[in-house]
N, CA, C and O atoms as a Maestro MAE file, in Angstrom:
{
 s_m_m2io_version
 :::
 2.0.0
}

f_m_ct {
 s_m_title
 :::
 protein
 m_atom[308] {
  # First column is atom index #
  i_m_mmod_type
  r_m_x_coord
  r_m_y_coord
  r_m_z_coord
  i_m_residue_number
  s_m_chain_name
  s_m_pdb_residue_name
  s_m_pdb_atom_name
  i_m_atomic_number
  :::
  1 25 23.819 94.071 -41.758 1 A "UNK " " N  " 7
  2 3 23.130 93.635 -40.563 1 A "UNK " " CA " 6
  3 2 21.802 93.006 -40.962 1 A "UNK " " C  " 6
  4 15 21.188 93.614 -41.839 1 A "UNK " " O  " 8
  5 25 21.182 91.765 -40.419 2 A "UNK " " N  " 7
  6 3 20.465 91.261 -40.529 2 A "UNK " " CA " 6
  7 2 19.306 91.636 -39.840 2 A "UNK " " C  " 6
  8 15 19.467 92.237 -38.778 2 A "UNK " " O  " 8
  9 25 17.940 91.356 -40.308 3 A "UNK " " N  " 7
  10 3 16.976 91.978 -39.465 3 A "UNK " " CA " 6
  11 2 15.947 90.721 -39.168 3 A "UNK " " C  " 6
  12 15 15.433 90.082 -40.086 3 A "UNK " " O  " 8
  13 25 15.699 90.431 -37.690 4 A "UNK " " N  " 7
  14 3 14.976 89.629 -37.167 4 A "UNK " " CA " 6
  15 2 13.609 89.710 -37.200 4 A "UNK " " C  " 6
  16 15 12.864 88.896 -36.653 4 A "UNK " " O  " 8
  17 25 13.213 90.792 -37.906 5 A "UNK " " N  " 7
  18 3 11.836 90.987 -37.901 5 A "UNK " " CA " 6
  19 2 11.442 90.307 -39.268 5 A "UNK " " C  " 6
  20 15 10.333 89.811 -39.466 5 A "UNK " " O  " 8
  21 25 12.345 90.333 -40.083 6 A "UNK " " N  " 7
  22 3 11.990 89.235 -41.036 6 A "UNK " " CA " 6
  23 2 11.521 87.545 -40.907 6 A "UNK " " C  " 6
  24 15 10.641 86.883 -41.458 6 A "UNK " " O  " 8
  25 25 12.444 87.269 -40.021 7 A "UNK " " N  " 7
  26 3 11.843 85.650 -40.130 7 A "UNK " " CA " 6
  27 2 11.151 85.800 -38.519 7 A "UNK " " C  " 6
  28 15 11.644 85.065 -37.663 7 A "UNK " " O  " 8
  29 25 10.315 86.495 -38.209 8 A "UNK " " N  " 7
  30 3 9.564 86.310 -36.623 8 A "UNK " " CA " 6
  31 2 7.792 86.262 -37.269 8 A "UNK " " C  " 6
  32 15 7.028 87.002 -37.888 8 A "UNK " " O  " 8
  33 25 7.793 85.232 -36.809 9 A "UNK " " N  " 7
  34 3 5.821 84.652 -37.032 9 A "UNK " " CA " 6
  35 2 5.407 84.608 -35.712 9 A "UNK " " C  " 6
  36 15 6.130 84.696 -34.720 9 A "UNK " " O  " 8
  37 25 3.571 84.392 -35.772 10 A "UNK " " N  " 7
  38 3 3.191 84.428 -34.707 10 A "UNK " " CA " 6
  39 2 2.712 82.610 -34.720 10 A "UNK " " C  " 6
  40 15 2.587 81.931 -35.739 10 A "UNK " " O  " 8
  41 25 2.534 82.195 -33.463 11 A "UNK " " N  " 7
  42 3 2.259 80.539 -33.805 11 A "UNK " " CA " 6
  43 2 1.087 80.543 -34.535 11 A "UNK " " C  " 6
  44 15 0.921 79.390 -34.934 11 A "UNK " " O  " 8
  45 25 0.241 81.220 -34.890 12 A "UNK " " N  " 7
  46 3 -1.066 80.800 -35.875 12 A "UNK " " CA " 6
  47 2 -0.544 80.832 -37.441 12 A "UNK " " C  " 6
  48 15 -1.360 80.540 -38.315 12 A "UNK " " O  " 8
  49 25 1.146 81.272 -37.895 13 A "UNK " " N  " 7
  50 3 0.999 81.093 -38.965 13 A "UNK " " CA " 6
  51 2 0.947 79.897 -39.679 13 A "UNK " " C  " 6
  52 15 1.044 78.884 -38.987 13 A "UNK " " O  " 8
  53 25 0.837 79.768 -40.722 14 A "UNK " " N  " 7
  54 3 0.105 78.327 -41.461 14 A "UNK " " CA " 6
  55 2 1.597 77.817 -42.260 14 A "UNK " " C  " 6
  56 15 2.444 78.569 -42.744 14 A "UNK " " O  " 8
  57 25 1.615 76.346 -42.228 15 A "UNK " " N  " 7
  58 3 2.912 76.014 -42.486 15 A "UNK " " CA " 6
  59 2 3.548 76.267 -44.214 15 A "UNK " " C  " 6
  60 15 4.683 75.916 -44.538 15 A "UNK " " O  " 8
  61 25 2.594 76.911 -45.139 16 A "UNK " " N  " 7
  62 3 3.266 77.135 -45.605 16 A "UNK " " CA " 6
  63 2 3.981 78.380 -45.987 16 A "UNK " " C  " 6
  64 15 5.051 78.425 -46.594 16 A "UNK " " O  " 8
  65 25 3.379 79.234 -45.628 17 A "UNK " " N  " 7
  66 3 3.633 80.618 -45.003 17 A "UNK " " CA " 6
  67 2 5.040 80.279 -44.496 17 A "UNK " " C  " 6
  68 15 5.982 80.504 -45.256 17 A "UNK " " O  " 8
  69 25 5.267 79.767 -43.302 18 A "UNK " " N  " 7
  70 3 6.276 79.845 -42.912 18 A "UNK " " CA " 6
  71 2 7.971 78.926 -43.530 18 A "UNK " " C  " 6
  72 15 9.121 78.885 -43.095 18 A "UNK " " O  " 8
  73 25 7.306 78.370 -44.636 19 A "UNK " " N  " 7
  74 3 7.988 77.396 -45.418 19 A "UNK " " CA " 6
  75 2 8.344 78.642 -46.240 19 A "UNK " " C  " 6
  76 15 9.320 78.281 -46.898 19 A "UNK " " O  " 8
  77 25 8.099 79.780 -46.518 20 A "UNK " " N  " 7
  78 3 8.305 80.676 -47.609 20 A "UNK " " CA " 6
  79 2 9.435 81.898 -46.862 20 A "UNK " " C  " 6
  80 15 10.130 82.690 -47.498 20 A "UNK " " O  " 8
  81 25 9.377 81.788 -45.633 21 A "UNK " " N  " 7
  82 3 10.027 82.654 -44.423 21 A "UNK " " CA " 6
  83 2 10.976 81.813 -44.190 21 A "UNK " " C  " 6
  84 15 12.013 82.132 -44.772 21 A "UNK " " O  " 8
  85 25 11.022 81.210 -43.800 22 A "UNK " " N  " 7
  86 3 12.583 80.157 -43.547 22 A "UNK " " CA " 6
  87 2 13.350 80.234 -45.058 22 A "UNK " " C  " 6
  88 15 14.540 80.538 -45.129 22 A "UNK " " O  " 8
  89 25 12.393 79.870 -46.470 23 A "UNK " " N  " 7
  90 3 13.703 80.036 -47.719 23 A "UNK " " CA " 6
  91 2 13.994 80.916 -47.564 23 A "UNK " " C  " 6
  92 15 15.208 81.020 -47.390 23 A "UNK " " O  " 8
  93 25 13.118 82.281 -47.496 24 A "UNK " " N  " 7
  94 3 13.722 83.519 -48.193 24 A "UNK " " CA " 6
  95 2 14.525 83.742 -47.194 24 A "UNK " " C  " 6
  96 15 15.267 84.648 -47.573 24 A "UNK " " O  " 8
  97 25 14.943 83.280 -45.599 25 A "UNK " " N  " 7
  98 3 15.588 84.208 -44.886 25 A "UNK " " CA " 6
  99 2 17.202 83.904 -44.967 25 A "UNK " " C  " 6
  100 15 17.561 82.856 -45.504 25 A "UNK " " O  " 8
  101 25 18.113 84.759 -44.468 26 A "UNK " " N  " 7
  102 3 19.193 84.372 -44.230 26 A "UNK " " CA " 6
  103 2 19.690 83.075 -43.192 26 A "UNK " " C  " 6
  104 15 20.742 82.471 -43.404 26 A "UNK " " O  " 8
  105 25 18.832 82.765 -42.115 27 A "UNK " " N  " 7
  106 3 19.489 81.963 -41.371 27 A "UNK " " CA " 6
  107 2 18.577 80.794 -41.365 27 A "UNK " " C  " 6
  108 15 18.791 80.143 -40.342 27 A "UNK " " O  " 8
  109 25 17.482 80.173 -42.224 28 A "UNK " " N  " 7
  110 3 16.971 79.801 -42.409 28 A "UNK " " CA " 6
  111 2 16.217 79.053 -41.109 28 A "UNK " " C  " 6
  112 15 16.165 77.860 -40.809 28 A "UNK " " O  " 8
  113 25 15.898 79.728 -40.740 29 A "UNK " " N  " 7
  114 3 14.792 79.500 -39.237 29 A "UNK " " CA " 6
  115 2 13.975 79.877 -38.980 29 A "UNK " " C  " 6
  116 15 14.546 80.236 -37.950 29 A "UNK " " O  " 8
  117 25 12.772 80.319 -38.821 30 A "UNK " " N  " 7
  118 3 11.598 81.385 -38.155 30 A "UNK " " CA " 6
  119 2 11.765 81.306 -36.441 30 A "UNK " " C  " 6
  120 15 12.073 80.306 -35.792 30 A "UNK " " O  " 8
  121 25 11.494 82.546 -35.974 31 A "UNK " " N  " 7
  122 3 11.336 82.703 -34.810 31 A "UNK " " CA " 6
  123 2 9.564 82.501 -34.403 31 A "UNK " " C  " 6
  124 15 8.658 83.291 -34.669 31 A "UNK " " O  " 8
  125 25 9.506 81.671 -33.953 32 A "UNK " " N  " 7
  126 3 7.866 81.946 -33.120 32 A "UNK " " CA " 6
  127 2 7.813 83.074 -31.679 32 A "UNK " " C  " 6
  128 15 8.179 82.670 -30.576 32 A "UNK " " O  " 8
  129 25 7.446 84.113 -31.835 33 A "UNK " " N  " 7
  130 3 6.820 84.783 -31.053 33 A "UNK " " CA " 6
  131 2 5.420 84.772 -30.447 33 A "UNK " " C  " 6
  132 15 4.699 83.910 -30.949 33 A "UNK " " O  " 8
  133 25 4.823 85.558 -29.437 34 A "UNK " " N  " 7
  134 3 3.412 86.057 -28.920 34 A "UNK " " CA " 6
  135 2 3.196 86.937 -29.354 34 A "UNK " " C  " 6
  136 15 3.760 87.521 -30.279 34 A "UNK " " O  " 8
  137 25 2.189 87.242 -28.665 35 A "UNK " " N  " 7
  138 3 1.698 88.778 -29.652 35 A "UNK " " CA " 6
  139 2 2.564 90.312 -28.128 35 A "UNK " " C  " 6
  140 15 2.051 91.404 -27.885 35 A "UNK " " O  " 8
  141 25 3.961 89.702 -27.435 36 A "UNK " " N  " 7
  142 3 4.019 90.892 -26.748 36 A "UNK " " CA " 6
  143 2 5.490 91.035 -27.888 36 A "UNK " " C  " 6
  144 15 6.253 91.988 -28.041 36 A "UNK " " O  " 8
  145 25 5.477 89.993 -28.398 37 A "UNK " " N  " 7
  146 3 6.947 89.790 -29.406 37 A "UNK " " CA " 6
  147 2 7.540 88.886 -27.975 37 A "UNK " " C  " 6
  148 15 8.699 89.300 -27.999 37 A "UNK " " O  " 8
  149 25 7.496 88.069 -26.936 38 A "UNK " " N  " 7
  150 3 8.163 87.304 -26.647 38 A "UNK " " CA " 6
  151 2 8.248 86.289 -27.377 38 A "UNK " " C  " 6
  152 15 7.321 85.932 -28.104 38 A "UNK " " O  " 8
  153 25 9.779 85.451 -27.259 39 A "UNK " " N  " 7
  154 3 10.266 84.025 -27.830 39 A "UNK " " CA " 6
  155 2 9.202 82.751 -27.219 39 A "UNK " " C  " 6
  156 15 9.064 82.376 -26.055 39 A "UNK " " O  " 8
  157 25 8.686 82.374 -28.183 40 A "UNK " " N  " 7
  158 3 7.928 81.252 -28.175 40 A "UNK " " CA " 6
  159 2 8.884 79.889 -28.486 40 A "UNK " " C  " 6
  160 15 9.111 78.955 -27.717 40 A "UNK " " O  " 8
  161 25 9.416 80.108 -30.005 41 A "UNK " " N  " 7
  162 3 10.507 79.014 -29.972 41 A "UNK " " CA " 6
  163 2 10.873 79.334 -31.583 41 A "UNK " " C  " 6
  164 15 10.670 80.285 -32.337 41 A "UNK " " O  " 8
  165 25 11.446 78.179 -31.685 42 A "UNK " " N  " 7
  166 3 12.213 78.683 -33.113 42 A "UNK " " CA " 6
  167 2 11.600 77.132 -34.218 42 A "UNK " " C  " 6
  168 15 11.232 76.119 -33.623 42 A "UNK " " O  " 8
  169 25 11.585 77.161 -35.293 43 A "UNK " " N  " 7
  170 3 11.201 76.495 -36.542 43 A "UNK " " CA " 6
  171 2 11.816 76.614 -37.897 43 A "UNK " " C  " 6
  172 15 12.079 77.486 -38.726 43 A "UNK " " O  " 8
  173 25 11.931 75.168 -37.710 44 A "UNK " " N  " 7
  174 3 12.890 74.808 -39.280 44 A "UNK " " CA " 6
  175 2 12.767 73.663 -40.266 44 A "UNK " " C  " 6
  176 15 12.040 72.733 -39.918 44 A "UNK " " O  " 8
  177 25 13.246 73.605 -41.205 45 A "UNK " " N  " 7
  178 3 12.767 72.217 -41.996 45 A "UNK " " CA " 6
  179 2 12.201 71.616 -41.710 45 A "UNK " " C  " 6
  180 15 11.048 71.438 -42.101 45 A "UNK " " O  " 8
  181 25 13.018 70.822 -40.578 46 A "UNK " " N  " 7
  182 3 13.340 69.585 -39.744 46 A "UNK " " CA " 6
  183 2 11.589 69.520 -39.162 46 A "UNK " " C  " 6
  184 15 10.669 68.750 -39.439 46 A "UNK " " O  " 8
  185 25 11.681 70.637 -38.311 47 A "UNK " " N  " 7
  186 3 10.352 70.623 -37.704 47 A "UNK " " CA " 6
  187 2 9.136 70.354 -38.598 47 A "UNK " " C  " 6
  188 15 8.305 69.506 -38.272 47 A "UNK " " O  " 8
  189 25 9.011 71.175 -39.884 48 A "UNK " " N  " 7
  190 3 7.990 70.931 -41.019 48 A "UNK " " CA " 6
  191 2 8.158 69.803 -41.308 48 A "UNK " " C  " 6
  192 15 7.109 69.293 -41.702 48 A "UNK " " O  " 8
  193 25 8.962 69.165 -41.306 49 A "UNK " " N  " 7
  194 3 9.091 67.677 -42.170 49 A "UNK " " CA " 6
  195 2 8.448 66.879 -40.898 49 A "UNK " " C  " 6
  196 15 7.438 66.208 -41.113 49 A "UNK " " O  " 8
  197 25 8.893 66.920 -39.830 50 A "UNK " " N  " 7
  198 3 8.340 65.947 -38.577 50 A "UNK " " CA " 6
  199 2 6.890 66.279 -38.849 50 A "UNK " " C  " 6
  200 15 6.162 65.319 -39.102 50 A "UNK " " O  " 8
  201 25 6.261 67.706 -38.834 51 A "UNK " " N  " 7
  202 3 4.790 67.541 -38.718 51 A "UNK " " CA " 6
  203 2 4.269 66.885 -39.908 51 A "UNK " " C  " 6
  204 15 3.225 66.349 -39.539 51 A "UNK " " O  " 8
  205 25 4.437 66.670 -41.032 52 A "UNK " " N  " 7
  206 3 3.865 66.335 -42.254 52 A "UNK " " CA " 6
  207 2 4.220 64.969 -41.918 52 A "UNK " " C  " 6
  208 15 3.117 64.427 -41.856 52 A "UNK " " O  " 8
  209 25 5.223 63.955 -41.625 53 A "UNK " " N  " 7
  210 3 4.825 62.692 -41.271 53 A "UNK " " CA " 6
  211 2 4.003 62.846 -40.237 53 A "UNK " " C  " 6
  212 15 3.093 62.061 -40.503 53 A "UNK " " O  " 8
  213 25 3.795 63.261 -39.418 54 A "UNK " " N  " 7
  214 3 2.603 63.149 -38.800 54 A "UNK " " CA " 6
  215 2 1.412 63.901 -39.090 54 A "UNK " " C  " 6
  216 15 0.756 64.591 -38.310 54 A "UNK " " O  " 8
  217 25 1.196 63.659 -40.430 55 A "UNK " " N  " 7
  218 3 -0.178 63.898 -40.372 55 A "UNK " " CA " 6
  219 2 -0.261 65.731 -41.153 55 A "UNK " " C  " 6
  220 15 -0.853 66.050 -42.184 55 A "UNK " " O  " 8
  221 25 0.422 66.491 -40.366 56 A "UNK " " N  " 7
  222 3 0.026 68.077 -40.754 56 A "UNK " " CA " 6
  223 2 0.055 68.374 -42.380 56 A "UNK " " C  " 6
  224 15 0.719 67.844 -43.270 56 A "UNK " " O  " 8
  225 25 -0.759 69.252 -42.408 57 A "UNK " " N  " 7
  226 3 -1.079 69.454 -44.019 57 A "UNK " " CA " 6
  227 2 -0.142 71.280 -44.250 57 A "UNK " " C  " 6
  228 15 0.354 71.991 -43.376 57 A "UNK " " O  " 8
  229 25 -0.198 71.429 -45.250 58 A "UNK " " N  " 7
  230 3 0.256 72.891 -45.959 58 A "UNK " " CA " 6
  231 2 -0.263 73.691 -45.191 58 A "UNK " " C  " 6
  232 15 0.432 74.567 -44.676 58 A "UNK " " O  " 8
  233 25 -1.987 73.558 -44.850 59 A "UNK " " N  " 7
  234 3 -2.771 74.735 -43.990 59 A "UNK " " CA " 6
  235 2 -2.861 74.868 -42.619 59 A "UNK " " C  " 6
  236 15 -3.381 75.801 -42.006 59 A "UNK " " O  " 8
  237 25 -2.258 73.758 -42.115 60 A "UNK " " N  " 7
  238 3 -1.805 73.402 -40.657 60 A "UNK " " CA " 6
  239 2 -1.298 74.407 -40.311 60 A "UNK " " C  " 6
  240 15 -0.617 75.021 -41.132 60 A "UNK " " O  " 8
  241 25 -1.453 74.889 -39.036 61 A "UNK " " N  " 7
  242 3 -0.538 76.289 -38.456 61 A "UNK " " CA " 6
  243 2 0.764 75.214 -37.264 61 A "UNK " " C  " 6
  244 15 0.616 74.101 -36.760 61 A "UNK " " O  " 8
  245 25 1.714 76.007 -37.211 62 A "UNK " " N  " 7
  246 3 2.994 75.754 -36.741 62 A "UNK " " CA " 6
  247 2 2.702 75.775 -35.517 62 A "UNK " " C  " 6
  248 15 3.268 74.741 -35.160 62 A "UNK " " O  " 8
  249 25 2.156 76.259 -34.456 63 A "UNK " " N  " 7
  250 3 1.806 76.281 -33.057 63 A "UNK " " CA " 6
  251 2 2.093 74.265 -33.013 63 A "UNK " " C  " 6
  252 15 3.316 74.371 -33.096 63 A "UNK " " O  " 8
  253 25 1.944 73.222 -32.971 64 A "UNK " " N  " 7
  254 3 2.103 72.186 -32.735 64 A "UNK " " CA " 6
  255 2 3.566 71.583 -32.988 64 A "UNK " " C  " 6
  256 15 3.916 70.472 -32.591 64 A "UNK " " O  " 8
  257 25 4.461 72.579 -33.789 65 A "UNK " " N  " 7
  258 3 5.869 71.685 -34.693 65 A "UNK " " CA " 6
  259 2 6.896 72.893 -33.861 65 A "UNK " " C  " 6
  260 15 8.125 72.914 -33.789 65 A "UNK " " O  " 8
  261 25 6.365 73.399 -33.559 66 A "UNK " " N  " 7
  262 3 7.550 74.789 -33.159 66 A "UNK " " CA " 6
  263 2 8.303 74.023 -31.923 66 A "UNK " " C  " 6
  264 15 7.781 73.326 -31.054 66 A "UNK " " O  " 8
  265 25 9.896 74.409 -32.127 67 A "UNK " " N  " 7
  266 3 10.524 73.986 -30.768 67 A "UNK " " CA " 6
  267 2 10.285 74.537 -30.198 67 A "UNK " " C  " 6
  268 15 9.647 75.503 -30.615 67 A "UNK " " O  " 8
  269 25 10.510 74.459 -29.041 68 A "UNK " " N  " 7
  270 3 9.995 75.321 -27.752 68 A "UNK " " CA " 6
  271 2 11.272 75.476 -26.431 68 A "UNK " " C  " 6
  272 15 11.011 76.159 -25.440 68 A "UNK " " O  " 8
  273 25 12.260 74.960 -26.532 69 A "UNK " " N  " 7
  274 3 12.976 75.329 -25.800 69 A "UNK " " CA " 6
  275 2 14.324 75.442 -26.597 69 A "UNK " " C  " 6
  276 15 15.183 74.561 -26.631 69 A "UNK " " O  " 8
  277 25 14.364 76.298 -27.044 70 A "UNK " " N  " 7
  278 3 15.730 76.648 -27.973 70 A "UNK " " CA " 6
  279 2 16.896 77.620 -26.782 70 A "UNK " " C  " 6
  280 15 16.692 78.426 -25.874 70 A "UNK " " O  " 8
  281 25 17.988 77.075 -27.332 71 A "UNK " " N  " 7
  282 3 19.043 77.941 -26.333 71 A "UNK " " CA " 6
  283 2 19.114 78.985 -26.866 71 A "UNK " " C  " 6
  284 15 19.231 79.360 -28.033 71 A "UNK " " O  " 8
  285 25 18.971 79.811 -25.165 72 A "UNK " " N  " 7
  286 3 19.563 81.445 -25.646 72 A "UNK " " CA " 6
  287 2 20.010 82.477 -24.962 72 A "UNK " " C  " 6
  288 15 19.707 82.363 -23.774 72 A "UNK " " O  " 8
  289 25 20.548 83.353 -25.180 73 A "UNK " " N  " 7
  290 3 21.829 83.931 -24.529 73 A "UNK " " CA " 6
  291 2 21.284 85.458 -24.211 73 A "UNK " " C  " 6
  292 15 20.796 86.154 -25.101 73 A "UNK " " O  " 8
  293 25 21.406 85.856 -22.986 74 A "UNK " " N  " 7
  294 3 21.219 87.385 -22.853 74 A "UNK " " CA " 6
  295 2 22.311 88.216 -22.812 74 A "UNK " " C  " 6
  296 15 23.415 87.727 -22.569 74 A "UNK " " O  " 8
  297 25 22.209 89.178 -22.974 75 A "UNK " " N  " 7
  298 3 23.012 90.424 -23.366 75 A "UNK " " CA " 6
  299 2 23.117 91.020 -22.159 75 A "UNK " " C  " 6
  300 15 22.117 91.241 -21.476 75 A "UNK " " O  " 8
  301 25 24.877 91.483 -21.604 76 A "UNK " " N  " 7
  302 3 24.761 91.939 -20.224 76 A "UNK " " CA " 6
  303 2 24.976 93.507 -20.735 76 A "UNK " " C  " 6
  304 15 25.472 93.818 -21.818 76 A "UNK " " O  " 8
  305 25 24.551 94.313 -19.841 77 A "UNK " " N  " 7
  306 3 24.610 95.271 -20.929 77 A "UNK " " CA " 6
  307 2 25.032 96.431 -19.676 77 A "UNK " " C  " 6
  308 15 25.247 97.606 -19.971 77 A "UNK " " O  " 8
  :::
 }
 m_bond[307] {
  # First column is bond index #
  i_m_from
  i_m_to
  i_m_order
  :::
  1 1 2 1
  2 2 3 1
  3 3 4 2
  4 3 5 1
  5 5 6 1
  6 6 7 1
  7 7 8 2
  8 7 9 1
  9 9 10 1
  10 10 11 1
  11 11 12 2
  12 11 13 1
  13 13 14 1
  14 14 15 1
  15 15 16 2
  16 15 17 1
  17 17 18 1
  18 18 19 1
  19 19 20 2
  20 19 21 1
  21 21 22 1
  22 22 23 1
  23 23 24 2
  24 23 25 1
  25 25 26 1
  26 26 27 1
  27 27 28 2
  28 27 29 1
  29 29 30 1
  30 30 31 1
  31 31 32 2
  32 31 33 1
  33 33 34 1
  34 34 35 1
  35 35 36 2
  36 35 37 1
  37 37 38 1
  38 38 39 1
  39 39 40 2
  40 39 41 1
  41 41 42 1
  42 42 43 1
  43 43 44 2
  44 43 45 1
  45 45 46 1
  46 46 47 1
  47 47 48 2
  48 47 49 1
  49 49 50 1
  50 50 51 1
  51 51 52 2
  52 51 53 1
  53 53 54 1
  54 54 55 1
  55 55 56 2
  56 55 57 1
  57 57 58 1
  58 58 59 1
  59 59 60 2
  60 59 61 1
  61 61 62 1
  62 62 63 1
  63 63 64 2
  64 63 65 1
  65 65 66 1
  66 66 67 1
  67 67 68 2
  68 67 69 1
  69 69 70 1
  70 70 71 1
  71 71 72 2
  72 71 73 1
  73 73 74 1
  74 74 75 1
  75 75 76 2
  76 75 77 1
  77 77 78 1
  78 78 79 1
  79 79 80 2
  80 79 81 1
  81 81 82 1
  82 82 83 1
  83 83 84 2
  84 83 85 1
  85 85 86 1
  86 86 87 1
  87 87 88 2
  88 87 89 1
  89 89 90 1
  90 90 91 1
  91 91 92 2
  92 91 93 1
  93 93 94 1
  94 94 95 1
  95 95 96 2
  96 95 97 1
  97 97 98 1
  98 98 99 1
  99 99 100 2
  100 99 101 1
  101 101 102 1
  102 102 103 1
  103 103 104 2
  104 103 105 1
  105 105 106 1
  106 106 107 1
  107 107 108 2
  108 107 109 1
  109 109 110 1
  110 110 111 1
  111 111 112 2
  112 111 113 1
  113 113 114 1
  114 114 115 1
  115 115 116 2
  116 115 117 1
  117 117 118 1
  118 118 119 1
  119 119 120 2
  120 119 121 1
  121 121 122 1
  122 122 123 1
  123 123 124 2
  124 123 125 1
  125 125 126 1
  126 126 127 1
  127 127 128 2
  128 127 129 1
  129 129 130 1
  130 130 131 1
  131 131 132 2
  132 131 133 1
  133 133 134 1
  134 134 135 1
  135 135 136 2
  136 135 137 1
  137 137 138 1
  138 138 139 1
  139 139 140 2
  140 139 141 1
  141 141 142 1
  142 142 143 1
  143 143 144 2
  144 143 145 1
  145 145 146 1
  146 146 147 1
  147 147 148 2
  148 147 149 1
  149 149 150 1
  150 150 151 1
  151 151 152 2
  152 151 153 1
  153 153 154 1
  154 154 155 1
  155 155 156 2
  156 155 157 1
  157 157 158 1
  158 158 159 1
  159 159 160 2
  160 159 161 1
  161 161 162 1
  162 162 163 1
  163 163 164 2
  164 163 165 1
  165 165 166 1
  166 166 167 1
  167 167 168 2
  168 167 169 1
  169 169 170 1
  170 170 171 1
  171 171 172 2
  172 171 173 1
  173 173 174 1
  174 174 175 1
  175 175 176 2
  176 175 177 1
  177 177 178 1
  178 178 179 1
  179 179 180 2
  180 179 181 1
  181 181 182 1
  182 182 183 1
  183 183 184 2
  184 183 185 1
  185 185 186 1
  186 186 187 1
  187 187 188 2
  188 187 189 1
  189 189 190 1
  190 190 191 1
  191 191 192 2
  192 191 193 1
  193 193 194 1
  194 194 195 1
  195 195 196 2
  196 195 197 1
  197 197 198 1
  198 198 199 1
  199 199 200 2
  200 199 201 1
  201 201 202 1
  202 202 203 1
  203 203 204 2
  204 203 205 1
  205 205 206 1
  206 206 207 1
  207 207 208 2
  208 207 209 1
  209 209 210 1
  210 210 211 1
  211 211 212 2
  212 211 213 1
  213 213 214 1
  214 214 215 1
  215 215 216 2
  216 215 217 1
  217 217 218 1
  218 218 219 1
  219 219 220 2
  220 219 221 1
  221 221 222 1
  222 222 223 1
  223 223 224 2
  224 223 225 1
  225 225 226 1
  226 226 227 1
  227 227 228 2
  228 227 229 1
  229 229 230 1
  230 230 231 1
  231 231 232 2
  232 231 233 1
  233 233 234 1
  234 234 235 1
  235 235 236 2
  236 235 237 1
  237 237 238 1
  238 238 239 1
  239 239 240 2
  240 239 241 1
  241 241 242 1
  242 242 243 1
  243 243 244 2
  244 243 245 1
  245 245 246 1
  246 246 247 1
  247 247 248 2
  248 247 249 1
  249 249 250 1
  250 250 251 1
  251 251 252 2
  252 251 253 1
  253 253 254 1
  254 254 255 1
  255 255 256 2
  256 255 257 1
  257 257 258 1
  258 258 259 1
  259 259 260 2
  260 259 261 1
  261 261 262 1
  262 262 263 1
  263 263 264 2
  264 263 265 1
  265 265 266 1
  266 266 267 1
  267 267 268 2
  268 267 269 1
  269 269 270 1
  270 270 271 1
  271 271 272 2
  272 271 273 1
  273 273 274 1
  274 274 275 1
  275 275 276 2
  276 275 277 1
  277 277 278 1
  278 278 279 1
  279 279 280 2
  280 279 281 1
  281 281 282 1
  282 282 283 1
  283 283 284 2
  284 283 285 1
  285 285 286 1
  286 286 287 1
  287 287 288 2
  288 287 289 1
  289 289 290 1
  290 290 291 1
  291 291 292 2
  292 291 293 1
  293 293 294 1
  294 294 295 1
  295 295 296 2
  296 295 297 1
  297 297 298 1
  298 298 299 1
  299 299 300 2
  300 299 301 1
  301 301 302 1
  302 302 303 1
  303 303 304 2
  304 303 305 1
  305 305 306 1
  306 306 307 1
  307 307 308 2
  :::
 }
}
């Protein structure tokens, strides 16, 4: 079983921080959370690579590149 608390950042982390969380993880994504742990959005390559042509550096924090409306599914329980 995989554990989500591994790849979950808060948006102030700095992009390369989170470049080190997406390799090491299994599904290679970070989750952006708040600080209640709600879904902020999700971040990946793709996204790092878009901010660095535009401009973002290594120390840049992810709050600007993070998707923000990612699909997702609730649990009926």
């Amino acid at each position: 079983m995989y554990k989500i608390t591994k790849i979950k950042i808060p948006t102030n982390t700095k992009i390369k921080k989170a470049m080190q969380i997406i390799s090491e993880g299994t599904f290679k994504i970070a989750i952006a959370v708040d600080k209640t742990n709600k879904l902020i959005g999700t971040l990946s390559d793709g996204n790092i690579r878009k901010g660095f042509l535009s401009g973002l550096i290594m120390d840049s924090t992810v709050e600007s590149i993070i998707f923000r409306k990612p699909i997702t599914a609730k649990i009926n329980l």
